[in-house]
C-alpha positions in Angstrom: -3.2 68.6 -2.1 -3.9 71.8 -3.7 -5.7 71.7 -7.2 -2.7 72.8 -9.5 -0.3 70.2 -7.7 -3.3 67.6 -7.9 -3.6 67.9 -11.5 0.1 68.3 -12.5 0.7 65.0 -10.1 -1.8 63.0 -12.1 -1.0 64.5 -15.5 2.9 63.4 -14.6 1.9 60.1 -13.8 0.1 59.8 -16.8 3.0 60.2 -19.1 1.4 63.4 -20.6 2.8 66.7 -21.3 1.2 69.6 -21.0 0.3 70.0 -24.5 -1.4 66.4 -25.1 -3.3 66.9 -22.1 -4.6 70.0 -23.2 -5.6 68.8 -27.0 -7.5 65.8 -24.8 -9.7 68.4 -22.8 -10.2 70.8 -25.9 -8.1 73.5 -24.3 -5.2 75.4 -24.7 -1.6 74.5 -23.9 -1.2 78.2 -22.2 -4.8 77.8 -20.4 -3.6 74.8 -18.8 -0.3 75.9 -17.8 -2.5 78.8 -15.6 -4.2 76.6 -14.4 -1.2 74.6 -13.3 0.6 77.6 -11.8 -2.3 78.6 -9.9 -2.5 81.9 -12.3 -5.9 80.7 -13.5 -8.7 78.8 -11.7 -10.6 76.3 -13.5 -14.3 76.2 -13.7 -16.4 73.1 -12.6 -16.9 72.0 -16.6 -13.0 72.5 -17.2 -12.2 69.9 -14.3 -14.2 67.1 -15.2 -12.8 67.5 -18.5 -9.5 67.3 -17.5 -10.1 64.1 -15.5 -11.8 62.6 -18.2 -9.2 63.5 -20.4 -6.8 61.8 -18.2 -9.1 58.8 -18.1 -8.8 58.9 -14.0 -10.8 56.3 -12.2 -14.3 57.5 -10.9 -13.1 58.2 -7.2 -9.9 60.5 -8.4 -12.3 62.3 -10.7 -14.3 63.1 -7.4 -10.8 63.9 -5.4 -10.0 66.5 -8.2 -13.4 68.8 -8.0 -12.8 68.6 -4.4 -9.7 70.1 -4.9 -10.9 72.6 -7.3 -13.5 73.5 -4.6 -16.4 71.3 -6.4 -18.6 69.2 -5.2 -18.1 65.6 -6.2 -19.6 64.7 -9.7 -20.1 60.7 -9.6 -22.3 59.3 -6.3 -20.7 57.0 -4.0 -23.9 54.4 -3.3 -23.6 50.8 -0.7 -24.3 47.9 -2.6 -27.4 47.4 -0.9 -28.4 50.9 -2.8 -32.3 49.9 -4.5 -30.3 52.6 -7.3 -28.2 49.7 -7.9 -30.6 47.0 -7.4 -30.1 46.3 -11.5 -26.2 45.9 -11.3 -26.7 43.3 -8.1 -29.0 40.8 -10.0 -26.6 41.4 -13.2 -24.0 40.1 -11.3 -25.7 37.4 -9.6 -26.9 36.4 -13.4 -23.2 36.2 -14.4 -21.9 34.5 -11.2 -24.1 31.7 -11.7 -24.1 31.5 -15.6 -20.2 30.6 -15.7 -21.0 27.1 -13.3 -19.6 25.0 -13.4 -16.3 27.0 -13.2 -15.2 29.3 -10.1 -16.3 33.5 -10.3 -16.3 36.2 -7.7 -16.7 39.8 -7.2 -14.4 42.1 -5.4 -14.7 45.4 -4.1 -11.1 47.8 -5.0 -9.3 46.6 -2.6 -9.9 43.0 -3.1 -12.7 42.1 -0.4 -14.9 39.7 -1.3 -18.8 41.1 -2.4 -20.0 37.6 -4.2 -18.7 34.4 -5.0 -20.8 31.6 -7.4 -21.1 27.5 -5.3 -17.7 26.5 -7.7 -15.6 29.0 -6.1 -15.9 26.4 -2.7 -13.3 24.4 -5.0 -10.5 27.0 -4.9 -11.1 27.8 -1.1 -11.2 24.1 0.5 -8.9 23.9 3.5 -8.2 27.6 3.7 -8.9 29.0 7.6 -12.3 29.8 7.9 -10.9 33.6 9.1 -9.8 34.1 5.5 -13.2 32.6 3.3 -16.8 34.3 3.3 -17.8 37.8 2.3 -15.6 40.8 3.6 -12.8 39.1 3.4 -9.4 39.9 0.9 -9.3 37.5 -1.7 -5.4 38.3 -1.9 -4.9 37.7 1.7 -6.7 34.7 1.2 -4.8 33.5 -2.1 -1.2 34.0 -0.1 -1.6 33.7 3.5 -0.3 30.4 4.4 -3.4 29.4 5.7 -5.2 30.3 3.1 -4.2 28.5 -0.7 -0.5 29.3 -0.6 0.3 25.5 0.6 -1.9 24.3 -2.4 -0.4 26.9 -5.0 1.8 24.7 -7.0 3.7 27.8 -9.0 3.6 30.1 -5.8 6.5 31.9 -7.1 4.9 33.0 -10.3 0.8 33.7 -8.7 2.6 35.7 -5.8 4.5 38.7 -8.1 0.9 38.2 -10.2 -0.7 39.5 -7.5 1.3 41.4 -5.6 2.1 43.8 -8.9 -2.3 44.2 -9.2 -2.1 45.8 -5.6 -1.7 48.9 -7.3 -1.2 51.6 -4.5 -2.7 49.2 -1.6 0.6 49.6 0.1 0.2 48.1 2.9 -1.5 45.1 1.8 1.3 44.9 -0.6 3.6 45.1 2.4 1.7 42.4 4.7 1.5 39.8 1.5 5.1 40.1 0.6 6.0 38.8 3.7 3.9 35.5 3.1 6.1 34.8 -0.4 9.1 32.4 0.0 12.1 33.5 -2.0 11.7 31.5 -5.0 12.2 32.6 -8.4 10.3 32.0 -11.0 10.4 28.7 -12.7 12.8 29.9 -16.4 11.7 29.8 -19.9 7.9 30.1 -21.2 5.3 30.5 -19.5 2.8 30.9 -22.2 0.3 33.3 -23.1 -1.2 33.8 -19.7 0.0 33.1 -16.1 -2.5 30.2 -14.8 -3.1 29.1 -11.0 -2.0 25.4 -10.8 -4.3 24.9 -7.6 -4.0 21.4 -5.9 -7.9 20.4 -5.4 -9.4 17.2 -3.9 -10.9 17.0 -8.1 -6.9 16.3 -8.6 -4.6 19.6 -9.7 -6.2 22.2 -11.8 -4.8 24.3 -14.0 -7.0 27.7 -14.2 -6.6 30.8 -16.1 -8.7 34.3 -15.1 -10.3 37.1 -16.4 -11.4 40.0 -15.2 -14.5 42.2 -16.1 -15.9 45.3 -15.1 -18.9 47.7 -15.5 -17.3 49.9 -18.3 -19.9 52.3 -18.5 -20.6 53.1 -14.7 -21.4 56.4 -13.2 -21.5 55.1 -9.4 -18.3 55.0 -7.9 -18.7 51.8 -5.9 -20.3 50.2 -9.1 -17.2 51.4 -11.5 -14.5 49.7 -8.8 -16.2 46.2 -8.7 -14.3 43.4 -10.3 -15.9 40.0 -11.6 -13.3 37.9 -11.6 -13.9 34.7 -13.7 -11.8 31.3 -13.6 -11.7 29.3 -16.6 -10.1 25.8 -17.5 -7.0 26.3 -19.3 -6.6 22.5 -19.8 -8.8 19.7 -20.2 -8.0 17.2 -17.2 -9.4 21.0 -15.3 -12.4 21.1 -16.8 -14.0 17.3 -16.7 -12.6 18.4 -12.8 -14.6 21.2 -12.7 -17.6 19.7 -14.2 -17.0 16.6 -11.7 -17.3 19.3 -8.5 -20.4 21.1 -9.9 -23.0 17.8 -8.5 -21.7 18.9 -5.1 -21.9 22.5 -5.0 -24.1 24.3 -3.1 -26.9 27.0 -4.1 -25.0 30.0 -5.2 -24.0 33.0 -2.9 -26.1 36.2 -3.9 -24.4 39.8 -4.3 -24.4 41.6 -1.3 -25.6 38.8 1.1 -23.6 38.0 4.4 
């Protein structure tokens, strides 16, 4: 895609007119229409401005210089980078600082990087193909060899995760066809939509949050996700607490 279609694409999808866009980047409404019409070309400083202005994630910042004929901006490092030797042991820190409840770490489209010993709790039983690093968490959370048969509101998880696919299309497309047709159980269903996981600790009733490096300048660092499980009752966490004496030593970041 050319850079004036690139840009008026993700300004469209963005909700923003031409004119809040252009307060954003500290420009003009009339510069940015050139630019949009192809009658102007942007220099390097303008684009990154504009993609910061349209808070665009660190790899579509990199997409639009390339557009604009500019070198990406934001390094792309592997995990196993010594640059990012820092981020790795913050992780493994946080992974095994929330024992004794499940945490893991994804990569942006939803393969497993790390897990801590308590996530062994939400996999038990799954096929072996679908656990471990390099694997998709969301494969593994609705494949019906994976937790699907142990998913007591299977309904309600399934649209949860099919709608945080985001444009993994074909993933989308593969999991969709795992989901029964049931509709989601009526009425309230509270302030958050939990995972009511059947467990050999008896049925648990977990919650999630998700937490990312804010701040990051590396694209591979900016598109992790920790994703923590928490206890959102307490029969779950004396469960929780009852699996910790038989978990295993932790999984490190970025080991295989």
């Amino acid at each position: 895609m050319d850079f004036p279609s690139a840009l008026r694409e993700r300004r469209t999808r963005g909700h923003l007119s031409q004119l809040d866009l252009a307060l954003r980047a500290g420009t003009t409404q009339r510069h940015l229409s050139f630019i949009e019409s192809g009658r102007s070309a942007p220099g390097r400083d303008m684009v990154v401005r504009l993609a910061e202005a349209l808070e665009l994630p660190l790899r579509e910042r990199n997409e639009l210089l390339l557009a604009a004929g500019y070198a990406p901006a934001y390094p792309e490092s592997s995990l196993d980078d010594p640059v990012l030797a820092p981020a790795r042991a913050a992780i493994d820190h946080i992974l095994r600082g929330h024992l004794p409840y499940p945490a893991l770490v994804v990569d942006r489209c939803g393969d497993l990087i790390a897990a801590n010993a308590a996530f062994d709790l939400i996999t038990e039983g799954a096929a072996a193909e679908l656990v471990g690093p390099g694997t998709n968490v969301y494969r593994l959370a609705l494949h019906p060899d994976g937790l699907a048969p142990r998913i007591r509101n299977l309904a309600e998880w399934a649209r949860h995760i099919l709608v945080r696919l985001g444009p993994l299309e074909e993933l989308r497309a593969e999991l969709a066809g795992y989901v029964p047709e049931l509709e989601p159980t009526a009425g309230l269903l509270g302030f958050a939509v939990p995972l009511r996981l059947s467990s050999s600790f008896g049925e648990l009733c977990l919650m999630t949050t998700v937490t990312t490096f804010a701040t990051a300048v590396d694209v591979t660092l900016a598109e992790l996700k920790l994703e923590a499980f928490l206890p959102a009752d307490p029969a779950t966490a004396e469960a929780l607490s009852a699996a910790a004496g038989t978990m295993a030593r932790p999984q490190e970041c970025g080991q295989s």
